[in-house]
C-alpha positions, 0 to 999 in steps of 0.5 A, spaced: 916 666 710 921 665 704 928 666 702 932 673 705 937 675 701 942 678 704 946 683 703 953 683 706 951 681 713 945 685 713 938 682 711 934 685 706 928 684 710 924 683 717 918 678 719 915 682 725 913 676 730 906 681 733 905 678 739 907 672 741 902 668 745 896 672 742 895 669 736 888 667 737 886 674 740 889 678 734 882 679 731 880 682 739 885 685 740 886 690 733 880 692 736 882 697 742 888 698 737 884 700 731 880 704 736 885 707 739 889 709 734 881 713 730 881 717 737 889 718 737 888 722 731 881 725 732 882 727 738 889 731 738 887 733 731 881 736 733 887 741 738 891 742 733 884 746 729 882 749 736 888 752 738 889 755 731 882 758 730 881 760 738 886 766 739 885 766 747 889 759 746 895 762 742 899 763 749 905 759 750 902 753 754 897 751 748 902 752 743 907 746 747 900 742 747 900 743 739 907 739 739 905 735 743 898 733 739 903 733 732 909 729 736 903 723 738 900 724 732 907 722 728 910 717 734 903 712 733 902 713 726 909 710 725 908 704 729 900 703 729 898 701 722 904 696 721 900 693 727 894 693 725 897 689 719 900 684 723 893 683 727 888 683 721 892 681 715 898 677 717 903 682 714 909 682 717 914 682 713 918 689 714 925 692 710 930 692 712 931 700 711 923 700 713 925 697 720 931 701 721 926 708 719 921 705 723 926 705 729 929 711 728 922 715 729 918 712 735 925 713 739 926 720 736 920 721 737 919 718 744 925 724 746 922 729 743 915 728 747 920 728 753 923 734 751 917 737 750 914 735 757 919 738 760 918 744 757 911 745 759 913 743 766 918 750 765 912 753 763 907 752 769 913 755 773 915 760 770 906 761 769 905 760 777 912 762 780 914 768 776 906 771 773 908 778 771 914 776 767 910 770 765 910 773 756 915 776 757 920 771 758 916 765 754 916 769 747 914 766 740 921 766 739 924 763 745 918 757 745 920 756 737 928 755 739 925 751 746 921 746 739 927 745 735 932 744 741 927 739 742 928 736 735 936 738 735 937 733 741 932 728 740 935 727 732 942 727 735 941 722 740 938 718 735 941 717 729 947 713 732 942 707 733 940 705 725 948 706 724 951 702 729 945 697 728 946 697 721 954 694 722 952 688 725 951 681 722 944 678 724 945 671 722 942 669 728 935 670 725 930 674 721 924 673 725 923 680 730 919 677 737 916 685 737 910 688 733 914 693 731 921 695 730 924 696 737 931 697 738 933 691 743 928 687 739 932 687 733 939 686 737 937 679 740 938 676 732 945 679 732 951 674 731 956 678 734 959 683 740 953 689 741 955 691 748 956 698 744 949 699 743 946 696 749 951 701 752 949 706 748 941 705 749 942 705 756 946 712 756 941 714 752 934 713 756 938 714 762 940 720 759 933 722 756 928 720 762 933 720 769 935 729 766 928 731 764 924 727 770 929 730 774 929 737 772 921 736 773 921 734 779 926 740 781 920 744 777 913 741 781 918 743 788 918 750 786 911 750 783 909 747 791 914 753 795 910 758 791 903 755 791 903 754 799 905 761 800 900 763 797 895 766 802 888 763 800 886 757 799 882 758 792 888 761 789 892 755 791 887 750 788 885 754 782 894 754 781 894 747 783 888 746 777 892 749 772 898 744 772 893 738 773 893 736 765 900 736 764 902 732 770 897 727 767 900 728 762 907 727 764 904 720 769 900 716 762 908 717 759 913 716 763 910 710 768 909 705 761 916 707 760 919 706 767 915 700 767 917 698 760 924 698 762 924 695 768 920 689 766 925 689 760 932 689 764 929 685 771 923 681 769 927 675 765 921 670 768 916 675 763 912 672 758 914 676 752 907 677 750 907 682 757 913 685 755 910 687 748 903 690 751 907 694 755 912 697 750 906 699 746 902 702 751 908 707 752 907 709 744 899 708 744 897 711 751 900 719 750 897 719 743 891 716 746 890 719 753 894 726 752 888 729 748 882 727 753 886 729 759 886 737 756 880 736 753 877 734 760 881 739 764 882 746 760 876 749 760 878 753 754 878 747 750 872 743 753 868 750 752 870 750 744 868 743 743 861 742 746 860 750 742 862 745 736 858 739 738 851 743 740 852 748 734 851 741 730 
């Protein structure tokens, strides 16, 4: 691999391991991962052109899924083509200010998904328990500030983590075992004390999906009081199908995640290949998965697709 020069206690660069365990497999699993990653960035694409040029979807719950689209197409573009890289090439060396970058993005980026799935749970509550005020509480001004406060917290939740990264000394080695930047990936080469950053991690994730899982949770109750008081049963089902996509989309994040975390604190017997395949399904799963979900359940969005398909 060569000779790092190192610059204080910092290296100038990084060798991703990949997956380990898997290096015989990698021409075969690229495949899923280079087909994933065409399908993340057709699929949530072909949204973000949908919902601009059809106006009935330019309400409040389609102009959520547009960040979204935007968010998965950012968190998957920041990690997938270094892995494909790994797996095709055997390129794995990454800089040390590229790794740090690389970080900063998927966690930055994981938050900001969470926010915005907690804004579109606000969303079917306000859609289904509060109707009549539905547009006049979500206006194109309140969604642009709930978007930036998105940003707002995930920046400022993460930006602490290249820094507090960045004053340690990794004199342990330069060999990431990850396929990509992962901040917990990074801190077992470290030589020194990090129960700063292992607390700080911690607080943060806890923080990010404890808060926002519960504040969901807290919305879908309310959604369920209002649903079951309603008097028919087509109108419970018909509002119940309204909030199909998004608990989909809230299921295919939240349990790779969840998973992820607990195979990572607890499964200390797990081969490491394991804890690696379900970090990334938690980065490839929502960009993947989010745009064949609401393509499948929103019928404005199924209808403008097989016009465009069988206009051709």
């Amino acid at each position: 691999m060569g000779e790092l020069n190192f610059s204080s206690h910092n290296p100038s660069a990084f060798f991703l391991l990949g997956i380990p365990g898997l290096e015989t497999l990698y021409i075969w699993i690229a495949i899923p991962y280079c087909s994933g990653y065409i399908i993340a960035c057709l699929g949530n694409l072909m949204l973000l052109l949908i919902i601009k040029i059809e106006p009935k979807l330019h309400e409040p719950m389609y102009l959520f899924l547009c960040m979204l689209a935007t968010i998965d197409l950012i968190l998957s573009t920041s990690t997938v083509p270094k892995m494909l890289s790994i797996l095709w090439f055997d390129s794995r060396e990454i800089s040390f200010h590229g790794c740090l970058t690389q970080m900063f993005f998927i966690h930055s980026f994981a938050v900001m998904e969470s926010s915005v799935l907690l804004a579109m749970a606000f969303d079917r509550y306000v859609a289904i328990c509060n109707p009549l005020r539905y547009k006049s509480i979500l206006t194109n001004l309140v969604i642009v500030k709930i978007g930036l406060t998105a940003v707002a917290r995930a920046v400022t939740l993460v930006i602490p983590l290249p820094f507090l990264v960045k004053r340690l000394p990794f004199c342990n080695s330069v060999i990431v075992h990850h396929s990509y930047c992962e901040h917990m990936a990074l801190l077992k080469l470290v030589c020194a004390d990090v129960t700063l950053n292992n607390i700080y991690g911690m607080a943060t994730v806890l923080f990010v999906v404890a808060l926002d899982l519960m504040f969901i949770a807290v919305s879908y109750a309310l959604i369920l009081r209002a649903v079951f008081r309603l008097a028919s049963v087509d109108k419970r089902m018909k509002a119940i199908g309204t909030c199909a996509a998004h608990i989909g989309a809230i299921l295919v994040f939240y349990i790779p995640v969840v998973l992820s975390s607990a195979v990572h604190r607890f499964g200390h017997n797990v081969p490491i290949h394991i804890h690696i395949l379900l970090a990334t399904c938690y980065l490839m799963g929502p960009p993947v998965l989010n745009p064949i979900i609401y393509g499948v359940k929103t019928k404005q969005i199924r209808k403008r697709v097989l016009k465009a398909y069988l206009s051709n």
